[in-house]
C-alpha positions as CSV (number, residue, x, y, z in Angstrom):
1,X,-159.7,3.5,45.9
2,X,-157.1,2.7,43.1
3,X,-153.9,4.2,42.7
4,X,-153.2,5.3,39.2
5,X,-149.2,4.8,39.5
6,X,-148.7,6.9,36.2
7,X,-150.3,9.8,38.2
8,X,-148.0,8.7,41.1
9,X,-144.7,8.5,38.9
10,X,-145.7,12.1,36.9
11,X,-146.3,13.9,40.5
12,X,-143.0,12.5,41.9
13,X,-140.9,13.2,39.4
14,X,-142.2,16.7,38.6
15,X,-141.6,17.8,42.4
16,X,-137.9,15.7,42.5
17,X,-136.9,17.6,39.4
18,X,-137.2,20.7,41.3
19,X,-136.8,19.6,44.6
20,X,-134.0,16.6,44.3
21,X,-133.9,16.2,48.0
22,X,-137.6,16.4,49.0
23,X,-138.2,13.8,51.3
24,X,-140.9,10.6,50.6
25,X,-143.1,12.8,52.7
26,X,-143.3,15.2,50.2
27,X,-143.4,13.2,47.5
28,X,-146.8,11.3,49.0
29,X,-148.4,14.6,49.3
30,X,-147.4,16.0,45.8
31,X,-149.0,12.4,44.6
32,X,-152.3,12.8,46.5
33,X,-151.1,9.5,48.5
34,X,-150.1,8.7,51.8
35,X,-146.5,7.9,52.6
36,X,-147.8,4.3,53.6
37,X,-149.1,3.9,50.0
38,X,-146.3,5.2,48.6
39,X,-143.7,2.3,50.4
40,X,-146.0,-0.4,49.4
41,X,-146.1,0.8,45.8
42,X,-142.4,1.6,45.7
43,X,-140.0,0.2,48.8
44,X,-137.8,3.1,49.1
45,X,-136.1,6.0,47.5
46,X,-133.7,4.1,44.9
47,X,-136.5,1.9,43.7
48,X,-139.2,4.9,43.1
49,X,-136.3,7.4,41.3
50,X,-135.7,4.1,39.3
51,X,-139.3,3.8,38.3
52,X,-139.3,7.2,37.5
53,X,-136.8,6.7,35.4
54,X,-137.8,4.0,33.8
55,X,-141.1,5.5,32.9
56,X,-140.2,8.4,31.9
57,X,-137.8,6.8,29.2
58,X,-140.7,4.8,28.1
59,X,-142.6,7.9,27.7
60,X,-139.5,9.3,25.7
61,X,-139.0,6.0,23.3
62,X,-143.0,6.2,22.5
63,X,-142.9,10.0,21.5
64,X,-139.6,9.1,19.3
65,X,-142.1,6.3,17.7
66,X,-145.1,8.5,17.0
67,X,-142.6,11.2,15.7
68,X,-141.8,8.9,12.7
69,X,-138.3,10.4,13.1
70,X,-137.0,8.9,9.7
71,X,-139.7,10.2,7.4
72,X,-139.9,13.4,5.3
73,X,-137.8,16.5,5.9
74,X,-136.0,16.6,8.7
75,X,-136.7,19.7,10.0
76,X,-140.6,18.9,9.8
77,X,-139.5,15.3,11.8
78,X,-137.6,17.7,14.5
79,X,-141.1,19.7,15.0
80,X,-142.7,16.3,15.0
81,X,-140.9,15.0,17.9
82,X,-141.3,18.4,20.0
83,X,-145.1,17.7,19.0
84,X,-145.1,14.3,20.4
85,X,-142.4,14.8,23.4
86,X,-143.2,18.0,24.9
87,X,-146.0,16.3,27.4
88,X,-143.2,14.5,28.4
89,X,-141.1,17.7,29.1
90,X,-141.1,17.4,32.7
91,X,-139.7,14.4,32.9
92,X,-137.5,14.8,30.9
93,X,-136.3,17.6,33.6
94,X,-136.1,15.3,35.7
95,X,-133.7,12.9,33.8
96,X,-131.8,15.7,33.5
97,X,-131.4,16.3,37.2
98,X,-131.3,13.1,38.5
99,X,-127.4,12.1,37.6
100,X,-127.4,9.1,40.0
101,X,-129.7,7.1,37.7
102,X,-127.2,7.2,35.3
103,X,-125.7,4.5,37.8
104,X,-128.1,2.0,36.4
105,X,-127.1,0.4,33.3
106,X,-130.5,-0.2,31.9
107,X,-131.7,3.6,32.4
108,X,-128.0,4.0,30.7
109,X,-128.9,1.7,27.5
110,X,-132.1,3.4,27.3
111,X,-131.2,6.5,27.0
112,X,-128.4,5.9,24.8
113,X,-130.7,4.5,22.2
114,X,-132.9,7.5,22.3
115,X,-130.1,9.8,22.0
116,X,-128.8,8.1,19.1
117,X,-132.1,7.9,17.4
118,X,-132.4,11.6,18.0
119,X,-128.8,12.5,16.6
120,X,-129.5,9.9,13.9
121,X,-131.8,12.4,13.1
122,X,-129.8,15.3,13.0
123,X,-127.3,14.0,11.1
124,X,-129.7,13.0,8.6
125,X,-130.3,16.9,8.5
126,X,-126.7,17.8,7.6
127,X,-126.9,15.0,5.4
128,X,-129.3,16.9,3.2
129,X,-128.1,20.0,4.3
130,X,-130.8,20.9,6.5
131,X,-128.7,21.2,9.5
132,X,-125.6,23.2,10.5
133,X,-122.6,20.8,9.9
134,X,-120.4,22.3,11.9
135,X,-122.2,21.6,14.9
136,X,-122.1,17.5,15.7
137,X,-125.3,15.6,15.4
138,X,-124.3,14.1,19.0
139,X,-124.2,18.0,20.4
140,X,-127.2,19.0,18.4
141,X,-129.0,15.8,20.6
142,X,-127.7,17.3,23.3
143,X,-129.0,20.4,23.1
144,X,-132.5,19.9,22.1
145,X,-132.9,17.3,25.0
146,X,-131.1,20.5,27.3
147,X,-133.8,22.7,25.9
148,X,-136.5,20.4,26.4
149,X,-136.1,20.0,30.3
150,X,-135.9,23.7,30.3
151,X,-139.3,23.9,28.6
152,X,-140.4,21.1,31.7
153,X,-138.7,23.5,34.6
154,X,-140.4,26.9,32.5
155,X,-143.7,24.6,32.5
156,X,-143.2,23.8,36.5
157,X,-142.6,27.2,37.5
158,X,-145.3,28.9,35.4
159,X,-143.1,31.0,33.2
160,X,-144.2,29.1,30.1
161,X,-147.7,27.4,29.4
162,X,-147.9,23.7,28.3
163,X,-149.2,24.6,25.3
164,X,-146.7,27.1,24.1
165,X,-143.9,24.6,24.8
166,X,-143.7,23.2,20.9
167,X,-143.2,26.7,20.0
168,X,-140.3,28.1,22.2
169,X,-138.6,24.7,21.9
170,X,-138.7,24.4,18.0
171,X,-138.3,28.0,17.8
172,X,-135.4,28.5,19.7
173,X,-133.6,25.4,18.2
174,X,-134.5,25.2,14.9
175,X,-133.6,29.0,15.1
176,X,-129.8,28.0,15.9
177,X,-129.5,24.5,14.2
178,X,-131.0,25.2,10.7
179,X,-128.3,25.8,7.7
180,X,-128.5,29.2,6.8
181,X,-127.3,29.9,2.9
């Protein structure tokens, strides 16, 4: 039988977002793989929360790409990217979590270049006065990226559905970030 390892890396980091500690016992069962399977596809704890990593940044970078982030208004590109990157909320909860991978100076690069495409954004916004200005572009990253893996843990824990998770996320943020005359 074939191991899908996107299915491996989404199960793994969804329960080690939660769970941090959870052994690679755990992690083969949330999978659907045995523990045996999960060593030969990753050999040991550091290399599967970097692959995680990895992917999950990938998974980031590609929703930044389809959310067109420097066309048209910006608050229309902000509900374009919590379109495109909310499937991806989980792991972004992860990320969040996981400070250790922040070790490892290419998750580091990657992530900086989607946080500075992301407040590239937002200062776009204040720019055209879309955006509060007293709030910095770099904080207003921050925060949406804070209130995305708390859509993923919501998501997790079955206190928010999938589907609802562009809403509460724009919502909320929009609700605080937009210039108000």
């Amino acid at each position: 039988m074939a191991t899908d390892r996107d299915s491996i890396l989404l199960a793994a980091g969804g329960l080690l977002s939660r769970q941090p500690a959870a052994a690679m016992d755990e992690i083969a069962r949330a999978a659907g793989i045995s523990r045996a399977t999960l060593h030969r596809l990753f050999p040991g704890r550091e290399r599967l929360l970097h692959e995680i990593g990895t992917y999950a940044l990938s998974r980031m970078e590609a929703a930044l790409d389809a959310a067109a982030l420097d066309e048209g208004d910006p608050i229309d590109a902000v509900r374009r990217l919590a379109d495109a990157i909310i499937p991806h909320a989980e792991l972004v909860a992860f990320l969040s979590g996981e400070a250790r991978l922040f070790e490892d100076d290419t998750i580091t690069a990657s992530w900086d270049r989607i946080d500075a495409r992301v407040a590239a954004l937002f200062l776009r916004g204040q720019q055209s006065g879309a955006f509060r200005i007293e709030l910095p572009a770099a904080w207003l990253s921050e925060a949406f990226f804070d209130l995305l893996a708390g859509v993923g843990w919501a998501v997790q824990d079955g206190r928010l559905a999938l589907r609802d998770g562009t809403r509460a996320l724009t919502e909320l943020f929009l609700g605080g970030a937009v210039r108000r005359d």
